[in-house]
Residue frames relative to the residue before (quaternion, step in Angstrom):
aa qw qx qy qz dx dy dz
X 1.0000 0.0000 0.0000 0.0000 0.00 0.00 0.00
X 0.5702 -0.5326 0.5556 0.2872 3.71 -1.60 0.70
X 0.6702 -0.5744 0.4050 0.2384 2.62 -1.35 1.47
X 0.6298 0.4879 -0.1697 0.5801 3.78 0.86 -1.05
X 0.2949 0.6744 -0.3695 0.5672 4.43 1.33 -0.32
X 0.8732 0.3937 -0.0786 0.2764 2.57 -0.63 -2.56
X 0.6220 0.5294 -0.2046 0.5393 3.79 1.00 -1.67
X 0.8185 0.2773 -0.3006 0.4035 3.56 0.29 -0.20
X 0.6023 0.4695 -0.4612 0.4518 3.54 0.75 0.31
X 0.3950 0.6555 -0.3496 0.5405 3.72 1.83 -0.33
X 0.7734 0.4599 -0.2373 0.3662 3.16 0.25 -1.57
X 0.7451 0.4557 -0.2096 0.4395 3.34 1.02 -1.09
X 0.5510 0.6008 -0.3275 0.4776 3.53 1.24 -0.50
X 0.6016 0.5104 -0.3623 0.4964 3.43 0.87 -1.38
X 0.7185 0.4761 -0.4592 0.2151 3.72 -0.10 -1.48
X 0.5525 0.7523 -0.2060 0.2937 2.97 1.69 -1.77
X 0.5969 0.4904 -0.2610 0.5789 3.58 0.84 -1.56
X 0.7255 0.4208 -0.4096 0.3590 3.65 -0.01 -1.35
X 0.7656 0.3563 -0.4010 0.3551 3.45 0.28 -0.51
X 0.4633 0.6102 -0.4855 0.4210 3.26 1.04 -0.44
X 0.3492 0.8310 -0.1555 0.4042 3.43 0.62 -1.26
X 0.7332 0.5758 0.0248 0.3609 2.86 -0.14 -2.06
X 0.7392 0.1945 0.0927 0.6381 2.87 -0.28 -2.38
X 0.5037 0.5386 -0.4587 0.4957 3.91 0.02 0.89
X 0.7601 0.1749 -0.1133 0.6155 3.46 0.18 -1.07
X 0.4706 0.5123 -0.5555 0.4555 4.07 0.67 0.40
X 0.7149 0.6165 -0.2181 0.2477 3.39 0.90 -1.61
X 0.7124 0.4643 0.0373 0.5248 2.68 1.09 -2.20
X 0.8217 0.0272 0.0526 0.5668 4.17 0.81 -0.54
X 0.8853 0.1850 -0.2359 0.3555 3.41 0.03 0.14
X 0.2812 0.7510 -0.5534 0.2253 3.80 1.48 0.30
X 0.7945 0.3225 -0.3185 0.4042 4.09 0.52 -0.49
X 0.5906 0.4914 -0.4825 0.4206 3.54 0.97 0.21
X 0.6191 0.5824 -0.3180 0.4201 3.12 1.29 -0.97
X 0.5667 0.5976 -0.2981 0.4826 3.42 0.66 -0.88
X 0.5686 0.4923 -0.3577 0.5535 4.06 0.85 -1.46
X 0.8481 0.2526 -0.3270 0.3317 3.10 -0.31 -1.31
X 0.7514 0.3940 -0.4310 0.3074 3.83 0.35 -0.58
X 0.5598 0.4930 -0.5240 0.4112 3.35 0.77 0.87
X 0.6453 0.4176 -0.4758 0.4275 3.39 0.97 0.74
X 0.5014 0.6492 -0.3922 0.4164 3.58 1.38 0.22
X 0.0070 -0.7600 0.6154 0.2087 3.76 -1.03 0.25
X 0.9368 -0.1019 0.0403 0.3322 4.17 -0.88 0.22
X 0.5674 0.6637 -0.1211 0.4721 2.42 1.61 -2.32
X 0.6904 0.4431 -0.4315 0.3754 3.61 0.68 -0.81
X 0.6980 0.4247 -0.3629 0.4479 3.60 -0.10 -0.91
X 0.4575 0.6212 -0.3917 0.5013 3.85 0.83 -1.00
X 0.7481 0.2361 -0.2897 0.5484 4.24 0.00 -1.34
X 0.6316 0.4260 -0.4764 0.4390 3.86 0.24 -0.89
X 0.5582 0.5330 -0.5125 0.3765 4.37 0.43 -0.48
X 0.8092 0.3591 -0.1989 0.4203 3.00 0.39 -1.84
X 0.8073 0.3726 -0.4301 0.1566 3.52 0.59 -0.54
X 0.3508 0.5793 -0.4889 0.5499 3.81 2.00 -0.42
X 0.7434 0.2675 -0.4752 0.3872 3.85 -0.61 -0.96
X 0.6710 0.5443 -0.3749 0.3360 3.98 0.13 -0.63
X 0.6437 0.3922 -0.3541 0.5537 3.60 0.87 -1.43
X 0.6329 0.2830 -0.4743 0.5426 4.60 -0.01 -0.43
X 0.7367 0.2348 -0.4248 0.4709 3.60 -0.52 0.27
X 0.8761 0.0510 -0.3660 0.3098 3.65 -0.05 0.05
X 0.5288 0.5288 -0.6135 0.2539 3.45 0.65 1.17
X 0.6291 0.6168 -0.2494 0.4020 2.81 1.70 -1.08
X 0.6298 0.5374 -0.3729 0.4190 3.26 0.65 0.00
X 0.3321 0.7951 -0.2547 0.4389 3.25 2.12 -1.40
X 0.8441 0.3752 -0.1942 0.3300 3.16 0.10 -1.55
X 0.7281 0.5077 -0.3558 0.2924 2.66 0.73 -1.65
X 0.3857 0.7535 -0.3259 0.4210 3.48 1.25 -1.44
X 0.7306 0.4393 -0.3009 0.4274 3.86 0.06 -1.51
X 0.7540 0.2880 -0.2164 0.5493 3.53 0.32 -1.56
X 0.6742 -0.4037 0.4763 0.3946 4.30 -0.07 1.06
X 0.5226 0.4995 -0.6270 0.2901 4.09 0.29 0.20
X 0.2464 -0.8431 0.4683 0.0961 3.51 -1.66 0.10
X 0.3476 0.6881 -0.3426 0.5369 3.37 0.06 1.02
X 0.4870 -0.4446 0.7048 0.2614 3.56 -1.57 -0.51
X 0.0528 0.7848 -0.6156 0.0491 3.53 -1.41 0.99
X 0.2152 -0.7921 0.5619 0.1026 3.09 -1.24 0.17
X 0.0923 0.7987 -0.5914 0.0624 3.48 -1.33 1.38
X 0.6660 -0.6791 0.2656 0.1572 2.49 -1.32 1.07
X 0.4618 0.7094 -0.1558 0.5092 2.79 1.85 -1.00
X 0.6994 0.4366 -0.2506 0.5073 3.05 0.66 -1.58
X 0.6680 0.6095 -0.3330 0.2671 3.95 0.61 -0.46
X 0.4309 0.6509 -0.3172 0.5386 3.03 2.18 -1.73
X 0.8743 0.2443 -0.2451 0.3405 3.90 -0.01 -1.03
X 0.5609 0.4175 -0.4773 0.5323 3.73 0.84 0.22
X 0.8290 0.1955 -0.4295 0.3002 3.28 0.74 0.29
X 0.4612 0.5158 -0.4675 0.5502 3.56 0.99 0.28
X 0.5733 0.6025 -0.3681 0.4156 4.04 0.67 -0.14
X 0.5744 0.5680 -0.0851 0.5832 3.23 1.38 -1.90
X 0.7924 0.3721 -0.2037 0.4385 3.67 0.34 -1.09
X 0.6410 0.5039 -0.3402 0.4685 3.70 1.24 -0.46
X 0.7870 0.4370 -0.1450 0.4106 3.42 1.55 -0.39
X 0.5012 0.3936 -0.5263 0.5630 2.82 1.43 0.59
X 0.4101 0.6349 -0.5606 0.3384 3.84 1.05 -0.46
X 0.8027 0.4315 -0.1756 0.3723 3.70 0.75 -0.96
X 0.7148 0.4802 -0.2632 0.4350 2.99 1.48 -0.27
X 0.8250 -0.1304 -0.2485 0.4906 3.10 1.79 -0.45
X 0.4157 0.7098 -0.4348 0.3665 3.58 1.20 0.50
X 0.1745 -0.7333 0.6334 0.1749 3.53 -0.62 1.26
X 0.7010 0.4194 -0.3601 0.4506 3.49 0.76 0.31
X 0.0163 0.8820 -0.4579 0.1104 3.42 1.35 0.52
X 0.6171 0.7171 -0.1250 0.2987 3.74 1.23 -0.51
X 0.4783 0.5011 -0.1440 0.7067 2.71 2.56 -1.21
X 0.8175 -0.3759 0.4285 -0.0828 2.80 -2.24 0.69
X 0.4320 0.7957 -0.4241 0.0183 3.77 0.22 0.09
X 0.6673 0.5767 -0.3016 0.3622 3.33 1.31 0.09
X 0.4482 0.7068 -0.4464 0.3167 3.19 1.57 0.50
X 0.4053 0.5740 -0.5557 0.4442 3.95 1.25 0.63
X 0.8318 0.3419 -0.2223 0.3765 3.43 0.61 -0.92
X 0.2621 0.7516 -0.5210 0.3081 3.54 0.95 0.75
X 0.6554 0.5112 -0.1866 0.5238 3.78 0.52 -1.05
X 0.8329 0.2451 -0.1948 0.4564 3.33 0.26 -1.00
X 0.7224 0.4346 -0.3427 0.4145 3.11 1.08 0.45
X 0.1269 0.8642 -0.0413 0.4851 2.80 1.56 0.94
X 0.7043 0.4794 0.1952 0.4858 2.19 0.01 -2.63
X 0.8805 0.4095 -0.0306 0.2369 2.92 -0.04 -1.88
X 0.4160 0.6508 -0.1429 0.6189 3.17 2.56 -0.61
X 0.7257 0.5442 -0.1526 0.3924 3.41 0.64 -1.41
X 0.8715 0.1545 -0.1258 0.4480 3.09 1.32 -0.93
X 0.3019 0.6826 -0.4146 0.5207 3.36 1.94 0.32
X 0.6854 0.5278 -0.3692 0.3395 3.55 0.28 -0.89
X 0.5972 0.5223 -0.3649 0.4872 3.31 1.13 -1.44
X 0.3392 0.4821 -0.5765 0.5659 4.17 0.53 -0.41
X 0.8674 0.3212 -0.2573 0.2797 2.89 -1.47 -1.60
X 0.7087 0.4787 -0.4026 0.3263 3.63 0.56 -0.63
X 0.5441 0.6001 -0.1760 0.5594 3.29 1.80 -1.56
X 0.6110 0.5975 -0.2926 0.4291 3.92 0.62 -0.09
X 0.5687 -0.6777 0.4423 0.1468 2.92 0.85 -0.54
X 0.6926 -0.4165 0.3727 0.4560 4.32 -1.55 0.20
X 0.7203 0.4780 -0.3082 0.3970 3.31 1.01 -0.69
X 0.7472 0.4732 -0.3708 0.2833 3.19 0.94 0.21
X 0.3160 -0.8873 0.2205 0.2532 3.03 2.19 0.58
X 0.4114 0.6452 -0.5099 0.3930 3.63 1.06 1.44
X 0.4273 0.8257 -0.3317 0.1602 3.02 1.81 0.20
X 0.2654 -0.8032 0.3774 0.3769 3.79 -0.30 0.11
X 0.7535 -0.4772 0.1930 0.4091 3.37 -1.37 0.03
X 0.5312 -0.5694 0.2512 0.5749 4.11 -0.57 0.36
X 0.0709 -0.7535 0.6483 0.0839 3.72 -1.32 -0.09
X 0.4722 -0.6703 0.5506 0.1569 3.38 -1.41 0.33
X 0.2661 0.7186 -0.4132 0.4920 3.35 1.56 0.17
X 0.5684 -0.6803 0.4311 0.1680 3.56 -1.17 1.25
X 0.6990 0.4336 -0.2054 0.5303 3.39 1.25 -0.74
X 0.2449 0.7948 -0.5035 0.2341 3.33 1.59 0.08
X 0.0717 -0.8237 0.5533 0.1007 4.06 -0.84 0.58
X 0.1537 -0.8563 0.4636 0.1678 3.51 -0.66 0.65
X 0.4074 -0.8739 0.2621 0.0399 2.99 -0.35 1.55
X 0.7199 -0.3990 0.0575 0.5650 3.11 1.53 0.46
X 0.6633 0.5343 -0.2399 0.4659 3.63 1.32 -0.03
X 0.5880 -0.5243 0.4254 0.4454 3.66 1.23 0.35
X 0.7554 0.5453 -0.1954 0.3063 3.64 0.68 -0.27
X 0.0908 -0.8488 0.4587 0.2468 3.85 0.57 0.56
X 0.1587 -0.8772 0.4423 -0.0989 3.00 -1.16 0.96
X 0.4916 -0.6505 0.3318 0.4745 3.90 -0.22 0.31
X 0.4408 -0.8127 0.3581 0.1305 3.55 -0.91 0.84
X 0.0815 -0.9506 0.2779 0.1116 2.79 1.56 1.16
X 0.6417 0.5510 -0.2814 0.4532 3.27 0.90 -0.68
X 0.6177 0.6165 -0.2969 0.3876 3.47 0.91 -0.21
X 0.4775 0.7453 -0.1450 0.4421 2.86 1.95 -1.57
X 0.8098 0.3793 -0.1361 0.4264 3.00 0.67 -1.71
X 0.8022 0.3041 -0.3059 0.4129 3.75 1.12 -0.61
X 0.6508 0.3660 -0.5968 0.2939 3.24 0.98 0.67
X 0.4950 0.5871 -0.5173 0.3777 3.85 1.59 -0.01
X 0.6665 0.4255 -0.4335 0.4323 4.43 0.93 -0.02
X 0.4600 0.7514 -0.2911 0.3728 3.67 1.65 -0.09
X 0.7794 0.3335 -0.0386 0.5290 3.08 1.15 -1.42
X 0.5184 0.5671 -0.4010 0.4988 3.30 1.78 0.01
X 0.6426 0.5715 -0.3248 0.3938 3.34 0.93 -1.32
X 0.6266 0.4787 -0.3508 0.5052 3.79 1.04 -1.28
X 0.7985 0.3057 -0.3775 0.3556 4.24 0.43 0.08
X 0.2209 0.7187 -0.4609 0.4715 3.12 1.93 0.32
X 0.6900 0.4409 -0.2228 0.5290 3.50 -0.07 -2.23
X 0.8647 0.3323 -0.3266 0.1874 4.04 -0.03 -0.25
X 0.3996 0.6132 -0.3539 0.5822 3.02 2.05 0.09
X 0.5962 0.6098 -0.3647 0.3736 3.32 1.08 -1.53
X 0.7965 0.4586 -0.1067 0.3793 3.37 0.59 -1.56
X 0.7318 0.4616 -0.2567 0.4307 3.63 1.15 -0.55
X 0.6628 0.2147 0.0551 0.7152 3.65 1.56 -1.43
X 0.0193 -0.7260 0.6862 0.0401 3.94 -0.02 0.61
X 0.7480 0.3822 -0.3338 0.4278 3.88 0.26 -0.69
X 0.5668 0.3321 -0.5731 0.4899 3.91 0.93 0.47
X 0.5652 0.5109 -0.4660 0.4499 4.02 0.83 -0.98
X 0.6300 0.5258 -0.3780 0.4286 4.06 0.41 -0.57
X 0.6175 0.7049 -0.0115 0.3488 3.55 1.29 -0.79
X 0.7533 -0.1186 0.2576 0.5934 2.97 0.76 -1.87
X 0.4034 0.7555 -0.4326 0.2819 3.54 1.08 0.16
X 0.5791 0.4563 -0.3964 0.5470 3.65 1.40 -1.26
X 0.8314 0.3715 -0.3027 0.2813 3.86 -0.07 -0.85
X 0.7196 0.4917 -0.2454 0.4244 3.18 1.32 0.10
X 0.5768 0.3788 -0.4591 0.5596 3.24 1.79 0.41
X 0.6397 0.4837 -0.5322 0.2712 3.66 1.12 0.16
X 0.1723 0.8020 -0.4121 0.3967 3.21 2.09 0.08
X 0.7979 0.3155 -0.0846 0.5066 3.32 -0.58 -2.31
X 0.6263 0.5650 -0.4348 0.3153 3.73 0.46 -0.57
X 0.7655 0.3733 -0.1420 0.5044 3.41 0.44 -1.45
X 0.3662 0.7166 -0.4174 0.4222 3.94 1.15 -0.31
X 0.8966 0.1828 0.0683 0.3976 2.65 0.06 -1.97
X 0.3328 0.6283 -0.4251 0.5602 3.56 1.94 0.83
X 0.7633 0.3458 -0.3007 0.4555 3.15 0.29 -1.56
X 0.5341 0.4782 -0.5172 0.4675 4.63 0.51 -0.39
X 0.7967 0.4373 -0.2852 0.3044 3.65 0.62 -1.26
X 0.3502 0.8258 -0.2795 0.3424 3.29 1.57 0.09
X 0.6444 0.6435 -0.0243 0.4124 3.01 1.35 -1.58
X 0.6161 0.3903 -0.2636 0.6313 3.15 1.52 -0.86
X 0.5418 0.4251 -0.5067 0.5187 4.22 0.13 -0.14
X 0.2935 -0.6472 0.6841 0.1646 3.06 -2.12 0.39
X 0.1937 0.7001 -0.5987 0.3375 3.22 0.34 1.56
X 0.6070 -0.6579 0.3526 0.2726 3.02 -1.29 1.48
X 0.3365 -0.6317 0.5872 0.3780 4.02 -1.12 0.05
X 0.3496 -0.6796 0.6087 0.2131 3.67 -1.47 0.48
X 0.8805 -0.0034 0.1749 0.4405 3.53 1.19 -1.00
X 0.7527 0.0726 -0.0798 0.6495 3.47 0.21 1.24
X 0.6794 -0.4213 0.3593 0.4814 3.78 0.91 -0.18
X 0.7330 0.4953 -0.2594 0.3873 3.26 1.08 -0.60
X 0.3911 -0.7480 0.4805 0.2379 3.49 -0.84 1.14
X 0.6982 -0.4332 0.2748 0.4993 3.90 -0.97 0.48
X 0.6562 0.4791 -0.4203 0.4040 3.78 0.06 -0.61
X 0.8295 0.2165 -0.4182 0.3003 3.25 0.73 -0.71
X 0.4515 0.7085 -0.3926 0.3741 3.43 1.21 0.04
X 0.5650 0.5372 -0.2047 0.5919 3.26 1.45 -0.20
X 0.5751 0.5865 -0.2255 0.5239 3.59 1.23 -0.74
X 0.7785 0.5074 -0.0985 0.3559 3.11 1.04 -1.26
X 0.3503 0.7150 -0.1924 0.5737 2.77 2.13 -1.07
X 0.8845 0.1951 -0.1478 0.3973 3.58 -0.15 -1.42
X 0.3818 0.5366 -0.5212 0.5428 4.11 1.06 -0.30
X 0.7303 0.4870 -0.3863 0.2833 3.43 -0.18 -0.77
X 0.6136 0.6157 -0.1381 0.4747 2.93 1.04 -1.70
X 0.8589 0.1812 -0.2169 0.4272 3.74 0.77 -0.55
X 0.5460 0.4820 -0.5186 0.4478 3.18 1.13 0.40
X 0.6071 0.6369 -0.3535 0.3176 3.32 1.28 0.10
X 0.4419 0.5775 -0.1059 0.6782 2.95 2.10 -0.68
X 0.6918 0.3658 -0.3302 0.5278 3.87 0.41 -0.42
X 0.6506 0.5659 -0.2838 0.4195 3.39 0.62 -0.65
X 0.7767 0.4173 -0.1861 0.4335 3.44 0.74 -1.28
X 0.4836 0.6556 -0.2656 0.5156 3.49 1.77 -0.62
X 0.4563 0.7966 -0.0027 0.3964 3.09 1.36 -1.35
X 0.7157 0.1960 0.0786 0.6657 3.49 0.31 -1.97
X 0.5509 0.6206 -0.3653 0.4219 3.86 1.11 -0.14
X 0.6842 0.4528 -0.1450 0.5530 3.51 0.83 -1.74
X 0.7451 0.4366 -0.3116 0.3964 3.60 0.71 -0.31
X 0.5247 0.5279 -0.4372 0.5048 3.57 1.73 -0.31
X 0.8922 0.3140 -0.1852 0.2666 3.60 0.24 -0.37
């Protein structure tokens, strides 16, 4: 099968699981928080989360590719996590007098999920799908169609959101009102962490300091949520 074949049955599987996913942990743990909070939301929300996930995977990924001489139009995930957590912090300000609360702790699991098993695509794709990593001498080295073993970066990444997701489900299941809390800012936490190490293995160009746009973007958002853990943090403890 074509590289472009292969990436879309990934792509579609992943979405598939996430929602499952999704509608699972709504069903099974979170149907009355969810329910609280979307009665403080009004249109505007889903409207910034559209524009800002579809905007941030088309204009970092493309960002990037652009940087390191690639040509074309891309897409990242990464780049989606922040157009939409960006998009969603600004409408908090524009219209959420409760701007202080949580809402992205539905989409914690399925994103995840949806990581975990996208990647395998991208890995199963092949050079052309340019998630490949740099060559190595490492036994598990994988050669991705170019004669050249290389680090399996994608692989890296879904089994390091795999084993996150499985301590997710046990916080979920023991303390739901800290996972309701701090779950969205702490998987963009573990997410970008362990983006910005896996970074190192790709041969994308650097823009600044060595560091190539994703992770400068990575760096961007860790911040962003330990800033956001923290203050949640000094919140749960006033009351």
């Amino acid at each position: 099968m074509t590289h472009f074949i292969i990436h879309s049955i990934f792509d579609l599987l992943s979405v598939a699981m996430a929602l499952l996913a999704g509608v699972l942990t709504y069903k099974f743990f979170l149907s009355n928080d969810l329910e609280h909070t979307a009665s403080k939301l009004n249109p505007y929300y889903f409207l910034f989360l559209f524009l800002g996930s579809v905007g941030g995977a088309y204009l970092f990924g493309t960002l990037n590719l652009w940087v390191s001489g690639i040509g074309g139009v891309g897409r990242s995930v990464l780049g989606s996590l922040a157009g939409a957590t960006l998009c969603v912090e600004l409408y908090k300000v524009l219209f959420d007098r409760h701007r202080h609360h949580s809402t992205g702790y539905i989409y914690v699991i399925p994103f995840c999920v949806m990581v975990s098993i996208g990647r395998i695509g991208c890995f199963l794709s092949g050079i052309e799908d340019l998630t490949y990593g740099t060559p190595t001498d490492l036994p598990w080295g994988h050669d991705f169609g170019d004669g050249v073993l290389r680090h399996p970066v994608p692989i890296y990444e879904s089994l390091s959101m795999a084993f996150f997701v499985v301590g997710l489900l046990f916080i979920l299941r023991l303390k739901r009102s800290v996972f309701v809390e701090y779950a969205y800012y702490a998987m963009v936490f573990f997410y970008c962490l362990q983006r910005y190490v896996w970074e190192f293995f790709k041969p994308y160009s650097s823009v600044f300091l060595g560091q190539n746009v994703f992770q400068l973007l990575c760096l961007a958002l860790i911040g962003y949520s330990l800033f956001m853990l923290e203050r949640r943090y000094r919140a749960r403890n006033r009351t």
